[in-house]
C-alpha positions in Angstrom: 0.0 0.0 0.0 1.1 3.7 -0.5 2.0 4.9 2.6 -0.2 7.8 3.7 0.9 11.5 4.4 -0.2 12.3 7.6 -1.0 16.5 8.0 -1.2 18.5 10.8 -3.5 21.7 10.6 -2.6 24.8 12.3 -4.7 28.0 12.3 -6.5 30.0 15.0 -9.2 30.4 12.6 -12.1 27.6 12.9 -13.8 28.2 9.3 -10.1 28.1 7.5 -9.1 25.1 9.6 -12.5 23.3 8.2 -11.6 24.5 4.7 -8.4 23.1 4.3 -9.7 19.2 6.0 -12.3 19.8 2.8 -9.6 20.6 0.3 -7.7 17.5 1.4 -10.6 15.0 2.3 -11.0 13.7 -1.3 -6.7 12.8 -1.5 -6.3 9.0 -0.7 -2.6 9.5 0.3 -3.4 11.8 2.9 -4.8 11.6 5.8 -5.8 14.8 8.3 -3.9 13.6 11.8 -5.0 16.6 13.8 -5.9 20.1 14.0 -4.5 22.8 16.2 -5.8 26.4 16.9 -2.6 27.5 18.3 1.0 27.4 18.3 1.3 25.7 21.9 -1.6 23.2 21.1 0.6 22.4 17.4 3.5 22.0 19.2 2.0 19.5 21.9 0.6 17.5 19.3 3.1 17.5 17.1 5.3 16.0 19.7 2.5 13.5 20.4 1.8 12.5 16.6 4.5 12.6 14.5 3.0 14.3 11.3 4.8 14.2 8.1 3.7 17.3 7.1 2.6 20.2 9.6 0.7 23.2 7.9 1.2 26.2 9.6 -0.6 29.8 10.0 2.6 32.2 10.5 -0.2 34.7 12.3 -1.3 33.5 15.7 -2.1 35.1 18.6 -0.3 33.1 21.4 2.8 31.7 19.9 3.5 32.8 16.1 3.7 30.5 13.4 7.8 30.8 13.3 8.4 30.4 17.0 6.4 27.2 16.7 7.5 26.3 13.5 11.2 26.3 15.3 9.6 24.1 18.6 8.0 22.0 16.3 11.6 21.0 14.7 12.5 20.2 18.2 10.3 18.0 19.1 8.9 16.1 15.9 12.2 15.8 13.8 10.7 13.8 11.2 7.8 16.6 11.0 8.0 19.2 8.1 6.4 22.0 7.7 4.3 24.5 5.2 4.0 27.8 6.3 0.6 29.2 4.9 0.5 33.6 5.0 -1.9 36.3 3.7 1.3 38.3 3.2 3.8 37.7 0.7 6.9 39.7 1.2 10.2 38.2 0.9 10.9 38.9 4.7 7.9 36.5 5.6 9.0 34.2 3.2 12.6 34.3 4.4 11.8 34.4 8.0 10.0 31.3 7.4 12.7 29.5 6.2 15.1 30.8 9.0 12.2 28.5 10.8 12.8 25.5 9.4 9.8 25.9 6.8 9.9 23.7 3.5 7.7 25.9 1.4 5.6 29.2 1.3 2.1 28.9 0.3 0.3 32.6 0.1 -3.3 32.5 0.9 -5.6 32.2 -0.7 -4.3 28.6 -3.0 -6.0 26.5 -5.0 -6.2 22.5 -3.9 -3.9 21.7 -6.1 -1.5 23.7 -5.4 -2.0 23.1 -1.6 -1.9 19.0 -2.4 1.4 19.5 -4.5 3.0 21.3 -2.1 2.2 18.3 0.5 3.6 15.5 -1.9 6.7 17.4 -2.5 8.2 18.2 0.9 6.9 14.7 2.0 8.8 13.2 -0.9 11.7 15.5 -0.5 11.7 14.4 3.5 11.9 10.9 2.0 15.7 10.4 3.3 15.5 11.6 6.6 12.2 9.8 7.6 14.9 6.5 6.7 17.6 8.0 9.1 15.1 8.2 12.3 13.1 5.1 11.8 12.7 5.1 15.7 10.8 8.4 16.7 11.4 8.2 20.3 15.6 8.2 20.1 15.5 10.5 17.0 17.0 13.6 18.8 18.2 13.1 22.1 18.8 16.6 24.6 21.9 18.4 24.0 23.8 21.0 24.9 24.7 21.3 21.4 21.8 23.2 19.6 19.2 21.2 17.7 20.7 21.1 14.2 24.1 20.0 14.7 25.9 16.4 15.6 29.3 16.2 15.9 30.9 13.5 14.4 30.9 10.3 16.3 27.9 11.7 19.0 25.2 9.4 17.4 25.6 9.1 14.0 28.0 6.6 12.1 31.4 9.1 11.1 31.0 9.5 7.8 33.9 9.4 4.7 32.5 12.9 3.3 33.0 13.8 -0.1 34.7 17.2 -1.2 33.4 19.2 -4.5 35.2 22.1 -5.9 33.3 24.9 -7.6 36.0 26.8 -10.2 36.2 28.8 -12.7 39.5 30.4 -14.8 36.9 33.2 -15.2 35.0 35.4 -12.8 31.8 36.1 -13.2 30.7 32.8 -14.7 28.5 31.9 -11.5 30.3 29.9 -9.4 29.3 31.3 -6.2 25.8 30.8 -7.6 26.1 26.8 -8.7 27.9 26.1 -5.1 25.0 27.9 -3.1 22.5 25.9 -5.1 24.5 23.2 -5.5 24.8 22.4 -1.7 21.3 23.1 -0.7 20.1 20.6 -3.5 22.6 18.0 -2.0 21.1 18.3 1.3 17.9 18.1 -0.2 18.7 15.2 -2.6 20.3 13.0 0.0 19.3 14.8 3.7 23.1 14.0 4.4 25.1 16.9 6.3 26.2 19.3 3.7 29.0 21.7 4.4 29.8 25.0 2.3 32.6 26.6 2.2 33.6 30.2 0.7 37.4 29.6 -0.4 37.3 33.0 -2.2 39.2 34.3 0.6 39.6 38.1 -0.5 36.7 39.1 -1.4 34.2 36.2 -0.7 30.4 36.9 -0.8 28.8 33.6 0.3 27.4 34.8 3.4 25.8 37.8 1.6 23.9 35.7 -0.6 22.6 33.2 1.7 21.9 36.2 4.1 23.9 35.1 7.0 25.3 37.2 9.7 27.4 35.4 11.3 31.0 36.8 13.4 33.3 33.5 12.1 34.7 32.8 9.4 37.4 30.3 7.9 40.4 32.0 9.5 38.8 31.1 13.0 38.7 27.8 11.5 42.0 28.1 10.7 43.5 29.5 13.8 42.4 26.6 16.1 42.2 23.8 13.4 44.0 21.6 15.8 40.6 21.3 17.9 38.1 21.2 14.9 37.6 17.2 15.9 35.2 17.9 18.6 31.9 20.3 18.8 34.3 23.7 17.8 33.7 23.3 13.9 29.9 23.4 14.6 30.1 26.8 16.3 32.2 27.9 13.6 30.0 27.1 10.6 26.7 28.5 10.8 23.7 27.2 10.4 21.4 28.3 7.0 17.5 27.3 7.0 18.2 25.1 4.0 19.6 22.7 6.3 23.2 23.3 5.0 26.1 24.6 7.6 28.4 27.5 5.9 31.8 28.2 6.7 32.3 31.9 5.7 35.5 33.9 3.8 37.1 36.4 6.3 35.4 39.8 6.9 38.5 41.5 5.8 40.3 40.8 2.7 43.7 41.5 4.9 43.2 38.1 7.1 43.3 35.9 4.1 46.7 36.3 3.9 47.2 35.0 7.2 45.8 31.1 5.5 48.2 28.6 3.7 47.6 25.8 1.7 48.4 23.4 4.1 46.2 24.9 6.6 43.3 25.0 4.2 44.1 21.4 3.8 43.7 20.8 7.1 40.2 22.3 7.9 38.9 21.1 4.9 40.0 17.2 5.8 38.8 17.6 8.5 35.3 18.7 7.5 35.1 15.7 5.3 36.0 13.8 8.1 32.8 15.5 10.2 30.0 16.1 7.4 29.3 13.7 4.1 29.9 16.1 1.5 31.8 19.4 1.3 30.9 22.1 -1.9 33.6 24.3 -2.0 33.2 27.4 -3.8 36.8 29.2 -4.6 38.0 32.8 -6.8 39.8 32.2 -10.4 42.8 31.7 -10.0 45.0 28.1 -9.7 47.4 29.6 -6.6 48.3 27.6 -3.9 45.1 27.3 -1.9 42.9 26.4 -4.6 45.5 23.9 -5.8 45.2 22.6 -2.7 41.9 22.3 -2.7 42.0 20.1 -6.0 44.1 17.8 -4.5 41.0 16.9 -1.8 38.8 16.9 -4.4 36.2 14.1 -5.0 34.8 16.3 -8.0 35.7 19.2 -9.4 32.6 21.1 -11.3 34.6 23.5 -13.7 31.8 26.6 -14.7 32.1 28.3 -17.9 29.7 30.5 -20.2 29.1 30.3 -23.9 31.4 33.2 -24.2 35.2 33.4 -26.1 37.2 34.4 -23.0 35.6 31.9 -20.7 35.9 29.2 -23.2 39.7 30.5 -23.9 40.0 30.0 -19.8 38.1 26.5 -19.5 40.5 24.9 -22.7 43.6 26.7 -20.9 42.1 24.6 -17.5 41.9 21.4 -19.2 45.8 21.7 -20.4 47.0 22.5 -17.4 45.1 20.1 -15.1 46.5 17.5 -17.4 50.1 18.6 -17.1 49.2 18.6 -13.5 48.2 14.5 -13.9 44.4 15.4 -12.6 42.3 12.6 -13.3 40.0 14.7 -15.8 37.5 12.0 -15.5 36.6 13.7 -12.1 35.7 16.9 -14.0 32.6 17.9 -14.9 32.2 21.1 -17.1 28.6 23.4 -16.2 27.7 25.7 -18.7 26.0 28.7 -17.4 24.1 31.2 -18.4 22.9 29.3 -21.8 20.6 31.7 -24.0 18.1 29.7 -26.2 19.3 29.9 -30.1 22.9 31.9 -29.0 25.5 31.8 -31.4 27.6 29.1 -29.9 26.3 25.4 -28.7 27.1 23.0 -26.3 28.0 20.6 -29.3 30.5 22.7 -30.7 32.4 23.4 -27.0 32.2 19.7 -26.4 33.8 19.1 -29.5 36.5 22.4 -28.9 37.6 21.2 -25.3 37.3 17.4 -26.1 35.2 16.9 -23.1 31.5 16.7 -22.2 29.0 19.3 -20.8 26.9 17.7 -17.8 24.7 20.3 -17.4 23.1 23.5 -18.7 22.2 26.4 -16.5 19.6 28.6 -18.4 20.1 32.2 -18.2 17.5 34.0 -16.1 18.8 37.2 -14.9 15.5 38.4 -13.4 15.3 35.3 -11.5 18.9 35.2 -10.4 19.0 39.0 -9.5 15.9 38.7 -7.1 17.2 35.5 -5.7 21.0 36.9 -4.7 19.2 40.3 -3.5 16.6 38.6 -1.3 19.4 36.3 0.1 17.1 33.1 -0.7 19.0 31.1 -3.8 16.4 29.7 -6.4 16.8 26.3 -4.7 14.8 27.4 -1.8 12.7 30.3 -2.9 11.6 28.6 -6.2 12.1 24.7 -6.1 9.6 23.8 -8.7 11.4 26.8 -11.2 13.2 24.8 -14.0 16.7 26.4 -13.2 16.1 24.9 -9.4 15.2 21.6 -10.8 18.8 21.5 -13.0 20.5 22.3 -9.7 18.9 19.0 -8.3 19.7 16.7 -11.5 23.2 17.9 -11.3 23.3 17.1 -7.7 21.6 13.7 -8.2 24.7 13.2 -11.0 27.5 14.2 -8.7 26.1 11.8 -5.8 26.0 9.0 -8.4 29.5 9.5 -9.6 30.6 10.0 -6.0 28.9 6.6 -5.1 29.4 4.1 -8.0 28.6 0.5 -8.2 30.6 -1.5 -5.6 32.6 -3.5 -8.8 33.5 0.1 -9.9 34.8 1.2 -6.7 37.7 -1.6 -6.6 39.5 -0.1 -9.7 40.1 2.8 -7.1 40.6 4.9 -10.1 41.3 7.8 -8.2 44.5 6.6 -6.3 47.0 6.8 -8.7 47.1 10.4 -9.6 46.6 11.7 -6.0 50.1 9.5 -5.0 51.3 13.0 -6.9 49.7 15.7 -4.6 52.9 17.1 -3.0 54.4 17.8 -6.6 51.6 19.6 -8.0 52.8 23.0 -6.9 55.5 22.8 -7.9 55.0 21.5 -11.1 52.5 24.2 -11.7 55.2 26.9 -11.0 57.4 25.4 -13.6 54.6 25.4 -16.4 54.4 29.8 -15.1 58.2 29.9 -15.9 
């Protein structure tokens, strides 16, 4: 049988709480657990029930729609919820996320979109109803925040997996596919997902996820040697996506301060601590982000159907060969693809000698609004079709991260990374 959604209904209004049992009464996959006509009363019986699916009123008199929304996390892990608001101004929709909401549904909605929105954040909580089959040890008291295990407190220590997001050209969008990127992971696989700005100088991550956080990576940097324990989740902070961010420093100035070796470090030991890393880093192949290649699982190289980021990507492709990079670790994202331009994906694959994996439509509109309003496409829009490439590329890179167990024995991988500690050097030969 298909198992049933079970919905919890929250809103201090009787005649809209009716409504919504009739919208969904006719849907055989879901089934109405409860109804609550206040934040205190959804929070008790979400902790009592265990609804997949908890649709909440941000406007309540007693207890607001986000401050429940936040105990509701607490107490019903496996419970996700739809926030449901006359008003629909990016702060609401942003504060609701900051919540833990899954989607945004502006009253008044039709019942079908009210019935799609169930199905999808059910489906996309698919994964992490399989981690916490047993409700009653799902999430033990801690001292340690709600949204954060350290490695080895609970939770089998994972072999994370590091991506690198580069470009030999700025301004191609990498800070955009890593954002993206990440949150889609998370919401692929419902596996801790770690970001990290690399851009050191002038990084912007934190801008365009709209945190405000006082750490950064040189924090991370200065007391690597105690990142094993609970420091590296105070470090990162915590985005309502579900991803954790490790920030560039506030001042261009303190990057200098972090060598390669030390960004090898914190990064290892991330990987060590969460199951995949996304890495987003500036455009140039110095020290640290050579570094960074040589931890890399995957390295997603962004270009855009333009001469001097095509000139860049070919010059990538020669040098990461001198450099013995396994190229079959590459995979090349075209961004920013206008319908009917001049040049084709064909014709690049055919000029580098490699394949294009995906192809990033260019919506500048879209994009803008999403960077401004510090809420990436992947969360403010999923069902857009730009947010649904982000999630098919993610899908890809977990699939090539995670091959069939035959495939894994080749350890394809091994050979060239034997050659790490000559890389630099061998770079600053091919300068001279």
């Amino acid at each position: 049988m298909t198992e049933k959604i079970s919905v919890l209904v929250v809103d201090d209004i009787p005649e809209t709480r009716e409504n919504l049992k009739k919208l969904l009464y006719f849907e055989s996959d879901i089934d109405i657990a409860g109804m609550a006509a206040t934040g205190q009363e959804a929070v008790d019986l979400a902790r009592k029930l265990h609804p997949n699916i908890v649709l909440m009123d941000i406007n309540m008199p007693d207890m607001d729609g986000i401050s429940a929304s936040q105990e509701i996390t607490r107490a019903a892990p496996t419970a996700q919820v739809i926030m449901m608001s006359v008003q629909s101004e990016a702060d609401y929709l942003r504060r609701s996320m900051l919540a833990g909401a899954m989607d945004f549904l502006t009253k008044p909605f039709t019942s079908e979109e009210l019935t799609s929105s169930i199905r999808r954040v059910f489906q996309m909580g698919a994964d992490r109803r399989a981690s916490l089959p047993a409700i009653a040890t799902a999430r033990e008291p801690s001292t340690q925040g709600p949204d954060w295990t350290p490695s080895g407190a609970g939770r089998p220590q994972p072999t994370g997996k590091l991506l690198l997001v580069y470009s030999p050209k700025g301004g191609t969008g990498c800070s955009t596919v890593a954002c993206n990127l990440a949150i889609a992971l998370h919401q692929s696989t419902s596996k801790e997902v770690g970001l990290v700005d690399a851009s050191l100088q002038f990084g912007s991550i934190d801008v365009m996820l709209n945190l405000q956080g006082n750490r950064s990576i040189a924090d991370a940097v200065n007391r690597r040697g105690e990142l094993e324990g609970d420091l590296l989740g105070a470090l990162m902070a915590p985005h309502p996506s579900g991803i954790r961010v490790l920030a560039a420093p506030p001042t261009p100035e303190l990057s200098e301060s972090i060598s390669a070796d030390q960004m090898k470090e914190v990064l290892s030991t991330m990987t060590r601590t969460l199951d995949y890393v996304v890495v987003d880093t500036w455009s140039y192949l110095d020290d640290i982000v050579l570094a960074v290649m040589d931890l890399a699982d995957r390295v997603l190289l962004v270009m855009t159907p333009e001469i001097p980021s095509i000139k860049g990507t070919k010059q990538f492709f020669e040098i990461a060969e001198a450099l013995e990079f396994p190229l079959e670790q590459v995979d090349v994202v075209l961004n920013k693809v206008v319908v009917r331009d001049g040049i084709r994906a064909d014709q690049l694959e055919t000029s580098m000698h490699h394949p294009i994996q995906a192809q990033l439509d260019y919506d500048p509109k879209v994009m803008r609004q999403a960077v401004n309003q510090g809420l990436p496409l992947s969360m403010s829009q999923p069902n857009h079709p730009l947010a649904e490439k982000f999630v098919q590329l993610a899908q890809h890179e977990v699939s090539m991260l995670h091959p069939e167990p035959a495939a894994e024995t080749q350890q394809p991988v091994e050979a060239p990374r034997a050659k790490q500690p000559a890389r630099a050097g061998l770079f600053g030969r091919l300068k001279k």
